[in-house]
N, C-alpha and C positions, 0 to 999 in steps of 0.2 A: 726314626728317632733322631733328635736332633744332636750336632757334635756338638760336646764340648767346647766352652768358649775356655782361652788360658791367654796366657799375657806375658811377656820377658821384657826389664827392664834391661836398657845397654846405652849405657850413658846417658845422655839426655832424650833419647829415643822408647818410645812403649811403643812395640810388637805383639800386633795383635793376632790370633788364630785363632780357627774353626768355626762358628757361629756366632755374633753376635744378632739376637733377636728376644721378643718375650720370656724366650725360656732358657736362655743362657744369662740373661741381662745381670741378676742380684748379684751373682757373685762378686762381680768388679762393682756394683751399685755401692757392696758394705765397705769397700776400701776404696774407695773413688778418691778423696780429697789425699792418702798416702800414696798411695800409685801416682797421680800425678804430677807431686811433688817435684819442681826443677827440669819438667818437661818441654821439650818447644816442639817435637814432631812424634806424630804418631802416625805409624807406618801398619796400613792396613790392606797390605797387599796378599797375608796370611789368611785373611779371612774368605771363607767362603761362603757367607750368606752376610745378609745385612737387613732386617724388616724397621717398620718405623719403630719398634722400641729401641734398636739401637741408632737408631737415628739420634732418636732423643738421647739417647745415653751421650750420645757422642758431641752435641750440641750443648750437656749438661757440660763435660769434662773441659768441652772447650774453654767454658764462659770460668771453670774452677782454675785453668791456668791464668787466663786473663785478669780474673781476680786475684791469683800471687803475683803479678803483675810482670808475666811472661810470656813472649809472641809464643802464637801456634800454628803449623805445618802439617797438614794432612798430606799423606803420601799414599799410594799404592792404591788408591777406590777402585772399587768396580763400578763399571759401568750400571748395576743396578740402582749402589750406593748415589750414584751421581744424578739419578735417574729421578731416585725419591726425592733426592733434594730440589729439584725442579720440577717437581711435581706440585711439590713445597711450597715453591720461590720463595725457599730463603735466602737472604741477603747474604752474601760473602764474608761479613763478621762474625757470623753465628758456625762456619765452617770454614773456615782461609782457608785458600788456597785447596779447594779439593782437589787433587792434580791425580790424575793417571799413574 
């Protein structure tokens, strides 16, 4: 059974945990553009899985800070996270900085 995906806002930071994948995804899908309101880093070192739906998720949320017209910081990936994205070859704009 898959964990729980949850989220904590801490200042300019969204803390991610548990699953993000197909079947954790909607929840953060139906408040995406309020969640990441006045965000620059998301810190995704909570998470312990990552499939290409959240990929996409995370590619979507990027481009929603971009369009309030503010940089974005990926923090904390796992090496799978990092994995699909270069499986990918997405370009570096669609995920800055995906950093360890």
């Amino acid at each position: 059974m898959a964990e729980e995906l949850s989220w904590k806002l801490d200042g300019t930071t969204l803390h991610f945990f548990g699953e993000l994948d197909g079947g954790t995804v909607n929840s953060l899908w139906q408040q995406r553009e309020k969640v990441v309101a006045g965000i620059n880093l998301f810190e995704l070192s909570g998470l312990t899985r990552v499939d290409t739906a959240g990929l996409a998720l995370l590619i979507h949320l990027t481009a929603i800070v971009a369009r309030q017209g503010n940089k974005i910081e990926l923090r904390g990936a796992t090496d799978n996270l990092r994995t699909l994205a270069q499986l990918y070859n997405l370009p570096e704009a669609l995920l800055p900085h995906l950093a360890g």
